[in-house]
C-alpha positions as CSV (number, residue, x, y, z in Angstrom):
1,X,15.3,1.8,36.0
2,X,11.3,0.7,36.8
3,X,10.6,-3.1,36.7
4,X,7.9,-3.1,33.8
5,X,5.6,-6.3,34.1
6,X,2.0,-7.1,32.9
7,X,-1.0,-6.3,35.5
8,X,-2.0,-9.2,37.9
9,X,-5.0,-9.3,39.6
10,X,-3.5,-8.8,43.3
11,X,-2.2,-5.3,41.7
12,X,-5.4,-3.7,40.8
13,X,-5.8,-1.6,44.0
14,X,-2.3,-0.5,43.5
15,X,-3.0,0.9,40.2
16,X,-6.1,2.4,40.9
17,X,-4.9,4.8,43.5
18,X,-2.3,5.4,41.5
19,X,-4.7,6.2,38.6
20,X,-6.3,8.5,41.3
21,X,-3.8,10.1,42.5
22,X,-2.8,12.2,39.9
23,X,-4.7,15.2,38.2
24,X,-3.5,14.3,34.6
25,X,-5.2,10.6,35.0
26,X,-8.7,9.4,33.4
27,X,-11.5,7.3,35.0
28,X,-10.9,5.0,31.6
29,X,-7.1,4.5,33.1
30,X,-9.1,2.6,36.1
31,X,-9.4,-1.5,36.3
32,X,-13.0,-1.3,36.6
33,X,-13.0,0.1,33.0
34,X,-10.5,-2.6,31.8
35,X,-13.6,-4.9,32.5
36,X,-15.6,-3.6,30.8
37,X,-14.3,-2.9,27.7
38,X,-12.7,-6.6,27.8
39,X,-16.5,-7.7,28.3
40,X,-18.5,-5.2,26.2
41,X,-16.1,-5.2,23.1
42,X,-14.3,-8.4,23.3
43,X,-10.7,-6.9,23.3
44,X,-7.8,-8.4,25.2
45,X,-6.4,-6.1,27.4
46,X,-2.4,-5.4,27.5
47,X,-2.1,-3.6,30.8
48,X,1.5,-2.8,31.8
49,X,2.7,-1.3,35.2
50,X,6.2,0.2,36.4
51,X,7.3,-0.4,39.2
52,X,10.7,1.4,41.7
53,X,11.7,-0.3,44.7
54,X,8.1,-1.3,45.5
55,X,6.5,1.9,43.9
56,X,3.8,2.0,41.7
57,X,5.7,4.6,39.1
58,X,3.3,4.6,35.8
59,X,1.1,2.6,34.1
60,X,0.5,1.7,30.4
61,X,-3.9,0.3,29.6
62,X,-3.1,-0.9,26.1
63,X,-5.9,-2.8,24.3
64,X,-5.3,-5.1,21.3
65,X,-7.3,-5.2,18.0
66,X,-7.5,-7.5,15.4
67,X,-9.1,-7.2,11.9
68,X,-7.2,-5.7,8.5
69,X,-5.9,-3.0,10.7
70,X,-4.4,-4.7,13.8
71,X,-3.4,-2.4,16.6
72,X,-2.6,-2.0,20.0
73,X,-4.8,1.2,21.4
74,X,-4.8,2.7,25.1
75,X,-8.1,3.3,27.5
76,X,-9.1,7.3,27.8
77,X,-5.9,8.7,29.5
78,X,-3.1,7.1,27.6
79,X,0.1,6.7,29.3
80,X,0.7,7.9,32.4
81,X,4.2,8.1,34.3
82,X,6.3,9.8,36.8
83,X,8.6,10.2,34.0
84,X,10.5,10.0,30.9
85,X,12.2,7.3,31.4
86,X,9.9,5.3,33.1
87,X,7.0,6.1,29.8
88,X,10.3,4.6,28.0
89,X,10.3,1.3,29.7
90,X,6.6,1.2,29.4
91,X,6.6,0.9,25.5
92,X,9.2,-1.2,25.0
93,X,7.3,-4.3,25.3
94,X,4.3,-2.5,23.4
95,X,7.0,-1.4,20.8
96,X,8.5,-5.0,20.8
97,X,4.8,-6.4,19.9
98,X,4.5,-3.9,16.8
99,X,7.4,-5.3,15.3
100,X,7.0,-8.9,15.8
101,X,3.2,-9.3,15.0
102,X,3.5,-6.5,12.2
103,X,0.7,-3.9,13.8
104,X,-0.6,-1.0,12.3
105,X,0.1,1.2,15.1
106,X,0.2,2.1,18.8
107,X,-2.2,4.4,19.7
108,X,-2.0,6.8,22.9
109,X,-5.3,8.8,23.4
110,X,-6.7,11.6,25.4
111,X,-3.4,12.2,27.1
112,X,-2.6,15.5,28.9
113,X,1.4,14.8,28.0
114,X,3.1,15.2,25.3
115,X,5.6,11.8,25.9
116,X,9.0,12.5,23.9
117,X,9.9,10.8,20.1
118,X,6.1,10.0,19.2
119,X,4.4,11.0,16.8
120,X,2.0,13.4,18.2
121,X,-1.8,14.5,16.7
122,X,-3.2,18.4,18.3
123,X,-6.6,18.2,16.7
124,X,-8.5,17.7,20.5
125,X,-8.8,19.7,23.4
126,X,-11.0,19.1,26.7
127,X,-12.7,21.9,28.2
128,X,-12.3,22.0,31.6
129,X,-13.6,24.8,34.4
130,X,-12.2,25.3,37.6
131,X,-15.1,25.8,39.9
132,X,-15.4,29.3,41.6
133,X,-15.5,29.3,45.8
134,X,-19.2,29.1,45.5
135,X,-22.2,28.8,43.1
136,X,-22.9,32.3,43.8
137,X,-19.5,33.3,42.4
138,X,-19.7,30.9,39.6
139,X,-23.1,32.2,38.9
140,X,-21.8,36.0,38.3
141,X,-19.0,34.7,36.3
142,X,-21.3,33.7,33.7
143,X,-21.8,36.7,30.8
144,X,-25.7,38.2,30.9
145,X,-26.1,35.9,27.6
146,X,-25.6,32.7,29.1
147,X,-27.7,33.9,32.4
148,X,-30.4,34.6,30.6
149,X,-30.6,31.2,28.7
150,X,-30.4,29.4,32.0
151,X,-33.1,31.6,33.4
152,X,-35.5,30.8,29.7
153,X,-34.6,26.9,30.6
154,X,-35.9,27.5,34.3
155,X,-39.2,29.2,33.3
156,X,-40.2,26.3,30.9
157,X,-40.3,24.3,34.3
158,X,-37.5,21.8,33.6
159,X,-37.4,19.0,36.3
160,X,-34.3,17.9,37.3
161,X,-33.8,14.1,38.4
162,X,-30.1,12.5,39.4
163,X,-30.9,8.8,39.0
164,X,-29.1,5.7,37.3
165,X,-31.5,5.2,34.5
166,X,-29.9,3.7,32.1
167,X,-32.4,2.8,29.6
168,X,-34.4,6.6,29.8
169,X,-30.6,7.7,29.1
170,X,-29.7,5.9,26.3
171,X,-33.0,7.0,24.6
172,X,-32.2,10.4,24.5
173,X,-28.6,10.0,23.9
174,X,-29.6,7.3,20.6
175,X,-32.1,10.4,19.4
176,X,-30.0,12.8,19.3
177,X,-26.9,10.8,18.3
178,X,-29.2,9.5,15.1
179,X,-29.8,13.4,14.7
180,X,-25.9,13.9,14.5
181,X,-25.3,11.1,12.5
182,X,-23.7,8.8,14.6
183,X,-24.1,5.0,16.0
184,X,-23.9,4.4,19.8
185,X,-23.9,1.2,21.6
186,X,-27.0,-0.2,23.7
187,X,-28.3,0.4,27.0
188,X,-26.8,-2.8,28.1
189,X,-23.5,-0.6,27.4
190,X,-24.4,2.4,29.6
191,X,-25.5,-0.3,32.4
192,X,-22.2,-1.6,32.3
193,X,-20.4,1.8,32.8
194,X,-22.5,2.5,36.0
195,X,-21.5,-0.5,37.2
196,X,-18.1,-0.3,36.8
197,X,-17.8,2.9,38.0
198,X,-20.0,2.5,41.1
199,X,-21.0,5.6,43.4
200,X,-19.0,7.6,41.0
201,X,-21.1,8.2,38.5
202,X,-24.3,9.1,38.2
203,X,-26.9,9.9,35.6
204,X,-28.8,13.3,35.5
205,X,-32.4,14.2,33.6
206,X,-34.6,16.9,32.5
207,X,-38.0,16.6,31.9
208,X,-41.0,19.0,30.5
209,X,-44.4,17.7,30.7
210,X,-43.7,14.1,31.1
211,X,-41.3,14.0,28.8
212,X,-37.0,13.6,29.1
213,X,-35.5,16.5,26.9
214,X,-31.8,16.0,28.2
215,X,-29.8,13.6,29.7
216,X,-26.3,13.5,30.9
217,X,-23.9,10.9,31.9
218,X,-21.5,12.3,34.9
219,X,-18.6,10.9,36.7
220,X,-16.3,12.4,39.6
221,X,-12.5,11.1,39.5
222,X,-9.8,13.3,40.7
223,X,-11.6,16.5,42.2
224,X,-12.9,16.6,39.0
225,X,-16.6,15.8,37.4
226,X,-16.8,15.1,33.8
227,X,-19.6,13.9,31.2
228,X,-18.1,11.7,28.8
229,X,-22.1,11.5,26.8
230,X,-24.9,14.0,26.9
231,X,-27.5,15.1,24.9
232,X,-30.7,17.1,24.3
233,X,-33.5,16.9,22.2
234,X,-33.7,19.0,19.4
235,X,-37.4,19.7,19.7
236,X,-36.6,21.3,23.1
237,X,-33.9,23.6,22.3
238,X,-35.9,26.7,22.1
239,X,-36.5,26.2,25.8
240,X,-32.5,26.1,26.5
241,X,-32.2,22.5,27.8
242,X,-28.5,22.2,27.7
243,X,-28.3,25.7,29.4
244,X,-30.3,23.9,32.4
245,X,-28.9,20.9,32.4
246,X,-25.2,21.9,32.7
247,X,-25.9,24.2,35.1
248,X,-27.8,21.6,37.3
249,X,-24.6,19.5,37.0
250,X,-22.3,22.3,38.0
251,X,-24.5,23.0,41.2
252,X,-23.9,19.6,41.6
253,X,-20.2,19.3,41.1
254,X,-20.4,22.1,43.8
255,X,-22.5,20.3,46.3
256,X,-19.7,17.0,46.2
257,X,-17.1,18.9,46.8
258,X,-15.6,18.9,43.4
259,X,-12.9,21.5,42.5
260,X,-13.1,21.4,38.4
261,X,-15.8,20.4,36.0
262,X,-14.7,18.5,32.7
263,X,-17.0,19.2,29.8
264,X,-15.2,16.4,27.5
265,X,-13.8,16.6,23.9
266,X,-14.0,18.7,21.7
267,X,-11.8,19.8,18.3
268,X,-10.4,23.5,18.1
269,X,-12.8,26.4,17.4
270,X,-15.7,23.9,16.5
271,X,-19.3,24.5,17.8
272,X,-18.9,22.4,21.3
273,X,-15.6,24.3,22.2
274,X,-17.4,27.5,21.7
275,X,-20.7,25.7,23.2
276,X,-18.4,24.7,26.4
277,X,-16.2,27.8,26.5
278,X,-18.9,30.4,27.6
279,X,-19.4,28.5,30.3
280,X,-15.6,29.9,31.3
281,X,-14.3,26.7,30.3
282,X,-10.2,26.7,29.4
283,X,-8.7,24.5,26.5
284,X,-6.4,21.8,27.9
285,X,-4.7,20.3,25.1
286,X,-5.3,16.5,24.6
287,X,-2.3,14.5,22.6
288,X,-3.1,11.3,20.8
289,X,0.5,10.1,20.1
290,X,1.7,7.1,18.0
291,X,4.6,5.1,17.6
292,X,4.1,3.7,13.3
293,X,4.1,0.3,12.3
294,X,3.0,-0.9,8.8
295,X,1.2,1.9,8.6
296,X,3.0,5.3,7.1
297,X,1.2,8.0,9.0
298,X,-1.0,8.3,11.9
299,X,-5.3,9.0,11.5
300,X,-6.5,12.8,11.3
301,X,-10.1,13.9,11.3
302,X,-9.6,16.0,8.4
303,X,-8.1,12.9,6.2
304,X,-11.0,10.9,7.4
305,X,-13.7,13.4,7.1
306,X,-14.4,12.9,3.2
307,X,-14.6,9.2,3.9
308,X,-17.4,9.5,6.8
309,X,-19.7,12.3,5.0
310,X,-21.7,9.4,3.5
311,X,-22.2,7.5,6.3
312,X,-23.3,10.2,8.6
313,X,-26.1,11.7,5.8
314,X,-27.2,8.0,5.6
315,X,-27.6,7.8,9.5
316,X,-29.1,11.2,10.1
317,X,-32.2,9.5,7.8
318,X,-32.8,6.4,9.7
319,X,-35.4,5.7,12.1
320,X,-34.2,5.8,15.6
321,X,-35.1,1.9,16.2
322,X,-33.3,1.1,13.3
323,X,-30.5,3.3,14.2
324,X,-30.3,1.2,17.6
325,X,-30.3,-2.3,16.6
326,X,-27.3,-0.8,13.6
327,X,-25.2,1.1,15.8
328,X,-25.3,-1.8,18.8
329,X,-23.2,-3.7,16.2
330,X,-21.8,-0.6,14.1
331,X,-19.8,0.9,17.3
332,X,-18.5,-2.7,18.5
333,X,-16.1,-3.1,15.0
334,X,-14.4,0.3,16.7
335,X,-13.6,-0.3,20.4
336,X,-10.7,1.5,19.6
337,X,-13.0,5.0,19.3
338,X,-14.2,5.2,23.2
């Protein structure tokens, strides 16, 4: 049986190659990302490791919040473990915690297994392309539709600028998140997450005539590149800007040497998975799995959807401003939603 223990600070390289190491890991599973959300949320973090005979064997990035609803909550990535046994061992001080301190829940997210005896939520799927041999190939892969999209966004004269610029970033991404109803946190946030993740991410732009229509937050872990947040503006979509500015990303995932591209979350058969699946993109189920405490059953969408309507038609009709200084402290009561 693994040794289970709590991370210490002379471990941290350990894990993260670990964390690297395997295809079914997440950049949020990395230490760098336990910093920040520690810093930018104010969450203790609960980070448990397993160890055989010397071996890093899995490792368990659980963060603890308080409030009416205490709970313990994982980084992006969940659990991940050699095996069985050892995910066992990794809950059993988590599980130990629930009972004593009377939590609402563990909560496991964005993990691509299914661990056994949990209670197990299918809503979310990430849609992720294998890259062709070449942009050539990938290029003729793509259906005369989407072709023809990317060819409209190239004629409107689109530049395209790979920088880290975090503010121009967040601009976009608060627009267009205001537009969707939905608080993000400051540019102080995105910074952060450029920091922490060093030369692996990177921030991509589009502009037409001066102004930024797109932006796109990438990062490369695994072989693969993802982009947990992008946005366009509305006002530009009848040039195609998210037709130009994936497929700039894409060329780029190409150029490093990446074998897949992640285009992120996205619930069954909504408008993103269709959005992201003519690019070729395949569904890869995502489990967010629970082991109950005081509570009696685990969080849907659906069940909160009737609850959130409100909110969101409020938010669509504020100015952006005031939708930045709102959401800075809105977003920061859920550290749990990353």
């Amino acid at each position: 049986m693994p040794t289970v223990r709590l991370l210490e600070p002379a471990d941290r390289e350990r894990w993260d190659a670990y964390v690297r190491a395997s295809a079914l890991s997440h950049f949020g599973q990395l230490t760098a990302w336990k910093d920040l959300t520690e810093r930018a949320y104010g969450v203790p973090a609960r980070w448990w490791l397993a160890e055989d005979a010397g071996r890093v064997t899995g490792v368990l990035p659980l963060f603890e919040k308080g409030g009416r609803a205490p709970q313990l909550f994982s980084a992006p990535g969940g659990l991940l473990a050699d095996d069985e046994a050892t995910a066992a061992a990794l809950l059993e001080p988590a599980r130990e915690a629930l009972a004593r301190r009377r939590l609402t829940w563990i909560e496991l997210r964005d993990q691509k297994t299914a661990w056994p005896g949990l209670e197990t939520n299918g809503e979310h799927v990430t849609m992720v392309l294998t890259l062709a041999e070449s942009t050539e190939a990938q290029w003729k892969a793509f259906d005369a539709k989407l072709r023809n999209q990317i060819r409209k966004g190239e004629k409107a004269g689109f530049e395209r600028k790979w920088n880290r610029d975090a503010a121009t970033f967040h601009r976009v991404l608060l627009e267009n998140m205001r537009d969707l109803g939905s608080p993000i946190r400051n540019a102080r946030y995105y910074e952060g997450a450029l920091a922490a993740l060093g030369e692996d991410a990177e921030l991509l732009a589009i502009e037409r005539e001066h102004e930024t229509a797109g932006v796109m937050f990438t990062v490369r872990h695994a072989g693969t590149m993802t982009d947990p947040w992008a946005s366009s503006l509305r006002r530009f979509f009848a040039h195609c800007p998210n037709q130009v500015l994936y497929w700039e990303a894409l060329q780029r995932a190409f150029a490093l040497g990446m074998k897949r591209f992640d285009f992120g979350r996205s619930q069954w058969n909504s408008g993103t998975f269709a959005f992201k699946r003519q690019w070729g993109a395949e569904p890869v189920q995502l489990h967010y799995q629970y082991v109950l405490g005081t509570a009696k059953t685990f969080p849907t969408l659906a069940a909160q959807k009737g609850s959130l309507d409100a909110v969101v038609r409020m938010w669509k009709k504020l100015p952006v401003p005031v939708a930045g200084l709102l959401g800075e402290h809105a977003k920061k009561l859920f550290p749990e939603v990353l």
